[in-house]
N, CA and C atoms as an extended XYZ file, in Angstrom:
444
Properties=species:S:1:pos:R:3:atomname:S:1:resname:S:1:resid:I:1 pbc="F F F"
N        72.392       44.284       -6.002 N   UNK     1
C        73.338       44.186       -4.914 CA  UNK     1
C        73.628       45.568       -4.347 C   UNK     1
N        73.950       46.958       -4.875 N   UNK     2
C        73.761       47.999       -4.970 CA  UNK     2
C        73.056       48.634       -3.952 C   UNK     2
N        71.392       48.219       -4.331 N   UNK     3
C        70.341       49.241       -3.522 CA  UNK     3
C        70.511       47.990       -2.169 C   UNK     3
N        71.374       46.718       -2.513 N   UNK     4
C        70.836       46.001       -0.713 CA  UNK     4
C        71.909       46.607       -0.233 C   UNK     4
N        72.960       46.585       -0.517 N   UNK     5
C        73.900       46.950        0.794 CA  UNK     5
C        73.644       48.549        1.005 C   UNK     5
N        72.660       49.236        0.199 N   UNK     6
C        72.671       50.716        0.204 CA  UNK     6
C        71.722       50.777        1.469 C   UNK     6
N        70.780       49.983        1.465 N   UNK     7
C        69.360       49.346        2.173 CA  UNK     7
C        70.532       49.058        3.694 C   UNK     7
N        71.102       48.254        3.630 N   UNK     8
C        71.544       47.784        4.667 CA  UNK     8
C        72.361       48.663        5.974 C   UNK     8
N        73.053       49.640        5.116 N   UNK     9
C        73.765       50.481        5.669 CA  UNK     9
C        72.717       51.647        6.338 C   UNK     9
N        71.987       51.859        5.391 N   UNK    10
C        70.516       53.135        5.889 CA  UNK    10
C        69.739       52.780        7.379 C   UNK    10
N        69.745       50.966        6.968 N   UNK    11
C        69.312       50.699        8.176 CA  UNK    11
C        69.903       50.500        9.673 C   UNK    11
N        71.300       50.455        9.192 N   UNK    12
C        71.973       50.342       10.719 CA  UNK    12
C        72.182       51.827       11.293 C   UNK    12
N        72.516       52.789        9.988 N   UNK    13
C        72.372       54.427       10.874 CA  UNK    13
C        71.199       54.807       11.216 C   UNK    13
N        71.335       55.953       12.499 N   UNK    14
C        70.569       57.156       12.603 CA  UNK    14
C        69.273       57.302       11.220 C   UNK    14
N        68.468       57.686       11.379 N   UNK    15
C        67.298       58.229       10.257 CA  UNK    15
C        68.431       59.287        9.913 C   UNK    15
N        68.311       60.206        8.514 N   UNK    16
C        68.364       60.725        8.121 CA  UNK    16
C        67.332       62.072        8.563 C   UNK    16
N        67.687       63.215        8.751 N   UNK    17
C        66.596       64.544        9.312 CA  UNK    17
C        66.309       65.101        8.266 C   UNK    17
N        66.372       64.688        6.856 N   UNK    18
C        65.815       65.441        5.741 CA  UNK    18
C        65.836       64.155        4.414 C   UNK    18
N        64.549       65.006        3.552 N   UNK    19
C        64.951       64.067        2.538 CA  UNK    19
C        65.902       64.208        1.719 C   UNK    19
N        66.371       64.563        1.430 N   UNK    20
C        68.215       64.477        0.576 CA  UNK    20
C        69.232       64.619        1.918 C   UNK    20
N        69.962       62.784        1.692 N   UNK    21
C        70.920       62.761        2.237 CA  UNK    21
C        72.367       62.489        2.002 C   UNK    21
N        72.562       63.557        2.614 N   UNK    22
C        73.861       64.764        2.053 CA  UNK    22
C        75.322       63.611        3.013 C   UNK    22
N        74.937       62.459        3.061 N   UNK    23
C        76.301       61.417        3.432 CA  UNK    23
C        75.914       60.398        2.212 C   UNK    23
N        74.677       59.707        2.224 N   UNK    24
C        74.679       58.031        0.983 CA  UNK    24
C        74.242       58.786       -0.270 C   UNK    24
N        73.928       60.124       -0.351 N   UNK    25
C        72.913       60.318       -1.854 CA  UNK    25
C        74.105       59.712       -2.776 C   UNK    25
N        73.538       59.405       -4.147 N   UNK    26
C        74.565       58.886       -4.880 CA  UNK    26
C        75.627       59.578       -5.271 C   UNK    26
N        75.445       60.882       -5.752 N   UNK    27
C        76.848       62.202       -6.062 CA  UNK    27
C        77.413       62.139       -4.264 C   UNK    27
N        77.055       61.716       -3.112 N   UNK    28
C        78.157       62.161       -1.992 CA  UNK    28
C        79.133       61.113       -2.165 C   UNK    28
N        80.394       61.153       -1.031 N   UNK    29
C        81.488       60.266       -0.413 CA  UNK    29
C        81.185       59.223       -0.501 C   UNK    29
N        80.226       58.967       -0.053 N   UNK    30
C        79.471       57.333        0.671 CA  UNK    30
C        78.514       57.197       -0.551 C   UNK    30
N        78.146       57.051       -1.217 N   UNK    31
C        77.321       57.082       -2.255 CA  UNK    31
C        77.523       56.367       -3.337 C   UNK    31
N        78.601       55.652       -3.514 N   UNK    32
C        79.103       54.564       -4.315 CA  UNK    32
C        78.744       52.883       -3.999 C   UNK    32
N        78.687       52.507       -5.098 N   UNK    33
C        79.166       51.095       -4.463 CA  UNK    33
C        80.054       50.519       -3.898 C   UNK    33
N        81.076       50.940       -4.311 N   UNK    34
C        82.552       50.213       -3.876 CA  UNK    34
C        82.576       50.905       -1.904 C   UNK    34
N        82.187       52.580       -1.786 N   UNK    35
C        82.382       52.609       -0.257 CA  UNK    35
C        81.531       52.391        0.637 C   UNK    35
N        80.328       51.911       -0.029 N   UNK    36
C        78.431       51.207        0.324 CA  UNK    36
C        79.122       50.416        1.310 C   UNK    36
N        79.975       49.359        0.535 N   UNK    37
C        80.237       47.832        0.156 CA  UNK    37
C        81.444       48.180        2.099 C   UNK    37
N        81.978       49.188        1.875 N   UNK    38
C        83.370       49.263        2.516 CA  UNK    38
C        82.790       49.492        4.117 C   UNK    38
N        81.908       50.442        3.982 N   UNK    39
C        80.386       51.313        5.372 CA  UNK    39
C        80.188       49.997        5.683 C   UNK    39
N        79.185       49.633        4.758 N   UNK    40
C        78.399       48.329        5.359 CA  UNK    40
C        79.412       46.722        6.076 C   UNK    40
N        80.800       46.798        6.224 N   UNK    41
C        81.462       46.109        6.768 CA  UNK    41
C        82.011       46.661        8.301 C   UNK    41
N        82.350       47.707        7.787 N   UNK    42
C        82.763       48.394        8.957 CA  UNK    42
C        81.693       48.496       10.032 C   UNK    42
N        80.445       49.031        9.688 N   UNK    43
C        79.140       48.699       10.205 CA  UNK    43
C        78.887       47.560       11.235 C   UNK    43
N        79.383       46.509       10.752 N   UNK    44
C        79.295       45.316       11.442 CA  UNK    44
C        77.665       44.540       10.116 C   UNK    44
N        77.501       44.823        9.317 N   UNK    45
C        76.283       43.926        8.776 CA  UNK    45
C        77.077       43.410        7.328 C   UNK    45
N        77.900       43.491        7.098 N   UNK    46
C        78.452       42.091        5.931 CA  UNK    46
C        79.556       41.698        6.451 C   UNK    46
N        80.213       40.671        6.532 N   UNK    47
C        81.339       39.401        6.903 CA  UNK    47
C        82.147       39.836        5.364 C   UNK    47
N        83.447       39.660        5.962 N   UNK    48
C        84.803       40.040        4.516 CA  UNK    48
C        84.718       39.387        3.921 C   UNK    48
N        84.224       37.699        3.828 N   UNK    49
C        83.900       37.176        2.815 CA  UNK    49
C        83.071       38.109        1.509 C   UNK    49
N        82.154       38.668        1.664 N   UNK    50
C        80.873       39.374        1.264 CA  UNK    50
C        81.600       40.550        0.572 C   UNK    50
N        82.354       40.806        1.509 N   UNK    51
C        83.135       42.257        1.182 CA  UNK    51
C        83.669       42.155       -0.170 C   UNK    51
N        84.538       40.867        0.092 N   UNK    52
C        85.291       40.948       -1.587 CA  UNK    52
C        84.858       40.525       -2.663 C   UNK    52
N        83.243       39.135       -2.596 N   UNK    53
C        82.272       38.674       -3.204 CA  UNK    53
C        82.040       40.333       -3.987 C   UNK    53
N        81.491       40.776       -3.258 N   UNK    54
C        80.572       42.252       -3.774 CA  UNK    54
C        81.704       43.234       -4.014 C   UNK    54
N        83.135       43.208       -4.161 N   UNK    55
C        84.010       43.984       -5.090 CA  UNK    55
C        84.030       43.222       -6.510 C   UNK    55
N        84.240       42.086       -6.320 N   UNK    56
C        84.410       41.246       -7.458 CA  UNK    56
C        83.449       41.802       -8.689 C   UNK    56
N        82.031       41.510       -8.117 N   UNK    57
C        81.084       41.805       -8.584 CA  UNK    57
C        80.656       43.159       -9.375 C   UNK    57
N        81.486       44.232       -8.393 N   UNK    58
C        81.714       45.427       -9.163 CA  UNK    58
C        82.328       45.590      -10.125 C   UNK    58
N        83.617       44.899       -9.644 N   UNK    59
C        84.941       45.118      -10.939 CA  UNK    59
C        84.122       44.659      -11.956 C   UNK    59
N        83.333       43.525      -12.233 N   UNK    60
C        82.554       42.504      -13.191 CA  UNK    60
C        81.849       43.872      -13.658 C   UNK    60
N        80.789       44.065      -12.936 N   UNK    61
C        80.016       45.451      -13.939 CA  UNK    61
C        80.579       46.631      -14.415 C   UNK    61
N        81.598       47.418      -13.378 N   UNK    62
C        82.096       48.148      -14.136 CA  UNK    62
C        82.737       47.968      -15.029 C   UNK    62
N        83.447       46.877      -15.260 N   UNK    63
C        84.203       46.803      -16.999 CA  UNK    63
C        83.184       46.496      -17.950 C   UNK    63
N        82.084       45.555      -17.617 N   UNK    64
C        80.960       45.642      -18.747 CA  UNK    64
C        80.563       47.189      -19.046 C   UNK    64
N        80.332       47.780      -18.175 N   UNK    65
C        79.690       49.348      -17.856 CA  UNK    65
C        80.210       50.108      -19.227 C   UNK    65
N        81.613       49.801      -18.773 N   UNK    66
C        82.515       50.710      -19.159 CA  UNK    66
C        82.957       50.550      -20.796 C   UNK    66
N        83.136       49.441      -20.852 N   UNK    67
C        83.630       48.818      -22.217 CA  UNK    67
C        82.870       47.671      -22.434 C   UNK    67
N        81.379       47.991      -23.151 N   UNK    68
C        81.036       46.361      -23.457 CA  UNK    68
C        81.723       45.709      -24.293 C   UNK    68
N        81.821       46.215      -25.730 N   UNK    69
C        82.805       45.685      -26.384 CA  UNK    69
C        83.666       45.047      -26.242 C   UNK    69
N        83.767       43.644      -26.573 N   UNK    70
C        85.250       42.649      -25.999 CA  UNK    70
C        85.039       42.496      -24.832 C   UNK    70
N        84.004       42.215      -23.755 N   UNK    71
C        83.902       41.727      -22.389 CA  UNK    71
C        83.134       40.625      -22.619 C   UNK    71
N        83.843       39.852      -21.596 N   UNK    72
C        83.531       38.248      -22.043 CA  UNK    72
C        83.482       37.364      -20.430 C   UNK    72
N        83.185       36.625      -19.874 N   UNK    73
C        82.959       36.235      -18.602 CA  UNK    73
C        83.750       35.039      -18.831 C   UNK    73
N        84.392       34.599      -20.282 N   UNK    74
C        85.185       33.565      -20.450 CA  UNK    74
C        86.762       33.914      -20.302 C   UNK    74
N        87.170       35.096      -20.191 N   UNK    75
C        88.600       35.605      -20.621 CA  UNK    75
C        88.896       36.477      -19.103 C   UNK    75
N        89.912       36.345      -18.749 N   UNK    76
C        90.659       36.677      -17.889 CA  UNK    76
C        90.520       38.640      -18.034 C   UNK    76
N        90.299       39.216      -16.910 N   UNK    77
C        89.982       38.959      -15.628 CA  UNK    77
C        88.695       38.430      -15.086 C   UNK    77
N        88.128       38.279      -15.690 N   UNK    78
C        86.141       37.926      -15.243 CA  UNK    78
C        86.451       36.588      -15.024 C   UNK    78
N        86.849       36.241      -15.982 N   UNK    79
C        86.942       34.189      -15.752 CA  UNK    79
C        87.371       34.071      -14.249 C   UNK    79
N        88.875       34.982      -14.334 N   UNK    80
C        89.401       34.885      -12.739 CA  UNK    80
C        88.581       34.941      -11.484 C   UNK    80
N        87.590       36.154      -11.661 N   UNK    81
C        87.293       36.431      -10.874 CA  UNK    81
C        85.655       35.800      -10.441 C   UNK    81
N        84.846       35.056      -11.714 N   UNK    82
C        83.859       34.429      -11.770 CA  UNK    82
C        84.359       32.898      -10.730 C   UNK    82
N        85.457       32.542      -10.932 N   UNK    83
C        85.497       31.517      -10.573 CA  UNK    83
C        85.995       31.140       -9.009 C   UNK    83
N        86.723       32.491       -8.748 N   UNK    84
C        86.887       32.601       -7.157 CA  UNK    84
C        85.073       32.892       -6.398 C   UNK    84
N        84.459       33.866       -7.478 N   UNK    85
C        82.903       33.773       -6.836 CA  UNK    85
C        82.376       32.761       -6.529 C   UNK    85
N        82.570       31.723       -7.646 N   UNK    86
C        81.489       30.306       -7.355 CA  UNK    86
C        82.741       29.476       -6.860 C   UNK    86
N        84.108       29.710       -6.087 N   UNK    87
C        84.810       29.042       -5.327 CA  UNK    87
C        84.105       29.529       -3.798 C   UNK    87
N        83.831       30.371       -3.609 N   UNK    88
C        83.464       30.975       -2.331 CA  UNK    88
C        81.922       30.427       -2.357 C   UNK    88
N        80.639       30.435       -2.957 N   UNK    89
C        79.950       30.117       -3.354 CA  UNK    89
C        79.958       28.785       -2.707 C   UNK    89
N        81.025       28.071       -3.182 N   UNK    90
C        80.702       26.496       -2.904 CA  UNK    90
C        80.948       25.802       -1.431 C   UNK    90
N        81.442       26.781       -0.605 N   UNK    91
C        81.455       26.730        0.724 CA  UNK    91
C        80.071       26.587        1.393 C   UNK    91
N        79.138       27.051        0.891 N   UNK    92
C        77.286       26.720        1.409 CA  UNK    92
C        76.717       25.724        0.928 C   UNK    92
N        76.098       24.944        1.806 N   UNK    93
C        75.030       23.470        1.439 CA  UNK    93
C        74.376       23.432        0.563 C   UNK    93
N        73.550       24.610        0.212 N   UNK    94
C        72.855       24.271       -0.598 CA  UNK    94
C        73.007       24.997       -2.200 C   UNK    94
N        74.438       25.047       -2.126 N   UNK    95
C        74.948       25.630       -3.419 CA  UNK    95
C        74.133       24.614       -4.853 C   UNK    95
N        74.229       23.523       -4.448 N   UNK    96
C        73.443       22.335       -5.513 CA  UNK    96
C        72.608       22.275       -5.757 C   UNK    96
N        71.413       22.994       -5.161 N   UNK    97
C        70.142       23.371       -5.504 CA  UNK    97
C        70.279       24.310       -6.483 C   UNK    97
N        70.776       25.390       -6.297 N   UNK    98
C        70.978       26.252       -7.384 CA  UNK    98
C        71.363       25.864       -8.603 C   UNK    98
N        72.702       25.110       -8.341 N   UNK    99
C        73.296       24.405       -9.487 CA  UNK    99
C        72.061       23.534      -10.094 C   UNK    99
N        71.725       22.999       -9.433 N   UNK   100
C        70.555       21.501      -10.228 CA  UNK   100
C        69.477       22.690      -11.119 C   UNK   100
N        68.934       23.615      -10.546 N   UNK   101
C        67.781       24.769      -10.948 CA  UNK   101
C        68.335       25.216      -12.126 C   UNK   101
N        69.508       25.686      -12.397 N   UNK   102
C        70.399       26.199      -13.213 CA  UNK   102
C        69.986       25.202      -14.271 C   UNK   102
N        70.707       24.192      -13.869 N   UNK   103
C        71.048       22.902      -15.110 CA  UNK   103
C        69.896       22.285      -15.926 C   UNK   103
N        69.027       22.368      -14.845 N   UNK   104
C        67.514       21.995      -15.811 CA  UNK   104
C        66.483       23.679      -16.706 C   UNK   104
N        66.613       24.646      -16.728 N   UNK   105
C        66.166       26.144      -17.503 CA  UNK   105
C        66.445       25.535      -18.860 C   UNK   105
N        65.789       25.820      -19.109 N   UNK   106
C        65.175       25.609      -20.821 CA  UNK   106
C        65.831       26.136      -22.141 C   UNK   106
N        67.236       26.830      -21.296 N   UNK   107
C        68.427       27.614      -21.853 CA  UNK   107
C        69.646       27.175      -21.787 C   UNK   107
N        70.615       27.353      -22.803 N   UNK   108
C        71.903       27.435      -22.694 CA  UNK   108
C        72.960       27.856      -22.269 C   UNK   108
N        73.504       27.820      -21.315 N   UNK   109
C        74.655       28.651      -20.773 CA  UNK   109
C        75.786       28.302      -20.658 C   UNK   109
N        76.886       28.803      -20.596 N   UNK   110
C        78.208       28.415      -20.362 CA  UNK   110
C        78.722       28.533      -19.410 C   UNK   110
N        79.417       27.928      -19.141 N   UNK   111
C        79.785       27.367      -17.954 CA  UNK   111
C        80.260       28.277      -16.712 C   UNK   111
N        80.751       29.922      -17.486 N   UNK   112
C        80.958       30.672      -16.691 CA  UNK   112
C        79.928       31.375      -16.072 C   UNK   112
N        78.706       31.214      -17.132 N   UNK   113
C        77.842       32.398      -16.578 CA  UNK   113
C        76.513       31.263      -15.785 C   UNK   113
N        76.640       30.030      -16.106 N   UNK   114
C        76.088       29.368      -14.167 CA  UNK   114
C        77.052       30.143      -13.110 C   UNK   114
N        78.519       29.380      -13.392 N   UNK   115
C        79.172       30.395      -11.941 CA  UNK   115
C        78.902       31.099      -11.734 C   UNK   115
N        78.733       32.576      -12.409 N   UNK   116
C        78.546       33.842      -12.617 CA  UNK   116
C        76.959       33.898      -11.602 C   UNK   116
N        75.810       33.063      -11.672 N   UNK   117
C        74.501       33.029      -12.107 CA  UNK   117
C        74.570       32.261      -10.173 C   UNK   117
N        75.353       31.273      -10.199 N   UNK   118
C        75.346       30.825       -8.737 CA  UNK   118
C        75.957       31.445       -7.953 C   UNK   118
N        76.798       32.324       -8.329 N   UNK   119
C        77.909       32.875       -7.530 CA  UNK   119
C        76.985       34.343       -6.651 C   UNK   119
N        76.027       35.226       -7.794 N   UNK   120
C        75.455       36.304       -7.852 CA  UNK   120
C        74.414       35.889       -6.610 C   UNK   120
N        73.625       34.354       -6.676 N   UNK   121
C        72.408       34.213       -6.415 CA  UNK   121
C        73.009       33.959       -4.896 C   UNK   121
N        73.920       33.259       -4.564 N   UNK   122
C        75.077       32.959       -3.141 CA  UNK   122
C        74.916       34.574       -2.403 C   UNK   122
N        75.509       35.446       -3.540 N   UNK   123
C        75.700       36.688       -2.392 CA  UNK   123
C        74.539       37.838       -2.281 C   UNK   123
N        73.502       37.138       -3.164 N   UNK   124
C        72.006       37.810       -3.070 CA  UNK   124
C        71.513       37.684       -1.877 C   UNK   124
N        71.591       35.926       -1.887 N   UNK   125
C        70.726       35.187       -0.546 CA  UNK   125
C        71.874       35.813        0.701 C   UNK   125
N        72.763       36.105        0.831 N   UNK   126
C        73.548       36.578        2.239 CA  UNK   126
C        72.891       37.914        2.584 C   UNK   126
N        72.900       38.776        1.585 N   UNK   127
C        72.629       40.017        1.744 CA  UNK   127
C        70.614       40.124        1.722 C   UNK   127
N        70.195       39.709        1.459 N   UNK   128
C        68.522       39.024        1.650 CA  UNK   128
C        69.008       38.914        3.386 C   UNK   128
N        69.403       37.592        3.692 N   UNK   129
C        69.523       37.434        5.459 CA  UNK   129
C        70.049       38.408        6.091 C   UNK   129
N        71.183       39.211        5.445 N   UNK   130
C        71.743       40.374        6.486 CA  UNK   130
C        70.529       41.855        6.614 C   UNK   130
N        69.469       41.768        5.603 N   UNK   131
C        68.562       42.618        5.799 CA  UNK   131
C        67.504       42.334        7.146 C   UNK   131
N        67.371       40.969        7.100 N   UNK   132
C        66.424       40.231        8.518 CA  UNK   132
C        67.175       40.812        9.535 C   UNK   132
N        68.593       40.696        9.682 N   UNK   133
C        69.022       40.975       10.829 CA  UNK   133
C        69.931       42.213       11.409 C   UNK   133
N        70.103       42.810       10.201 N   UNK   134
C        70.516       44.673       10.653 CA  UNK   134
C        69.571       45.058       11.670 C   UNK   134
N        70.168       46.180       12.388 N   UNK   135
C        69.139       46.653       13.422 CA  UNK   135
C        69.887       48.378       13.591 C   UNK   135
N        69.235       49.287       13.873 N   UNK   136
C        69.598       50.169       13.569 CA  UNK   136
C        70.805       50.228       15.360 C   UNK   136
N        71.598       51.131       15.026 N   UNK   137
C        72.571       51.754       15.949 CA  UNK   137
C        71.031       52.384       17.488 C   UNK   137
N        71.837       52.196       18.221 N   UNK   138
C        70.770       52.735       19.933 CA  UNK   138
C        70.520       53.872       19.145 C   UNK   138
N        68.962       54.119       19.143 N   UNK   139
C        68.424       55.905       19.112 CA  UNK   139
C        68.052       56.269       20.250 C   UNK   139
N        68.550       55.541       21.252 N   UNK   140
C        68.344       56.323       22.715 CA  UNK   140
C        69.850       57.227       23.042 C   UNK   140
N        70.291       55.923       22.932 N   UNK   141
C        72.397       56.710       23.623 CA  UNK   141
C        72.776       57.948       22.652 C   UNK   141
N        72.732       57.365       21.358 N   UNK   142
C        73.431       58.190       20.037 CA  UNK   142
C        73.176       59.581       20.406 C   UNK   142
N        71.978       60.120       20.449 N   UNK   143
C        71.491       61.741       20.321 CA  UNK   143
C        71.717       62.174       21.659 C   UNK   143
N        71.533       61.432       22.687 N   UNK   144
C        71.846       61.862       24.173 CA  UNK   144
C        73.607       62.128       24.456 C   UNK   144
N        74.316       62.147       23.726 N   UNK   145
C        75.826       61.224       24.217 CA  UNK   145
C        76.017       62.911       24.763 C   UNK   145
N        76.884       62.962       26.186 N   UNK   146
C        77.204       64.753       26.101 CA  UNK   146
C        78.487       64.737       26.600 C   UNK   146
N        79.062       65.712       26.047 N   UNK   147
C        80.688       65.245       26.654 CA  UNK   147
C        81.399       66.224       27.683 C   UNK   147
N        82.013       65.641       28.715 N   UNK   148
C        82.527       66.558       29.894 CA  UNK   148
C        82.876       68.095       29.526 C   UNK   148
């Protein structure tokens, strides 16, 4: 989720005039996930739905990140927040395909980590379509602009 909205944002700016870039590299400002996530709205290429899908998602890894120990996708805050994912999630048609794909794998899972598993695959496939349709900012106007 990371390198798409990193992908997404690269593609709506200007090229970059060198190879190390000194605004998205990962040590700059913009270089995070959480202000990727914040660019790429403001941008106009993710919908606030998406916005808070893909915080959620952070908070979710960074506490694994951070503290695996005692992180659990069954216990509050993850449960909380797994389940507003696959609440948002269930707003698309073909959320049941996933679900049915899920339910038949040759594996065991619990019940949070389908949500978890449909919820992830929901804001994969958005950010997959918002790559079809980013388009970069005018490279005609941008570099020309001159001011009185």
């Amino acid at each position: 989720m990371d390198e798409l909205v990193g992908f997404l944002v690269r593609q709506r700016l200007l090229p970059c005039s060198s190879k190390k870039d000194d605004l998205l590299d990962s040590e700059r400002g913009l270089g995070t996930f959480s202000n990727r996530i914040d660019l790429a709205f403001r941008l106009g290429v993710i919908d606030s739905s998406l916005v808070r899908a893909l915080h959620l998602f952070r908070k979710i890894r960074n506490d694994f990140a951070h503290a695996y120990e005692g992180q659990n996708l069954n216990v509050s805050p993850h449960r909380d927040r797994v389940e507003e994912l696959e609440n948002q999630a269930r707003t698309h048609p073909n959320v049941e395909v996933i679900r049915n794909a899920i339910s038949t794998a040759p594996i065991t899972l619990t019940d949070e980590k389908k949500s978890f598993i449909i919820a992830a695959t929901y804001a994969l496939a958005k950010l997959e379509t918002a790559k079809l349709l980013v388009r970069q900012v005018d490279t005609f106007s941008a570099p020309h602009i001159t001011f009185p």
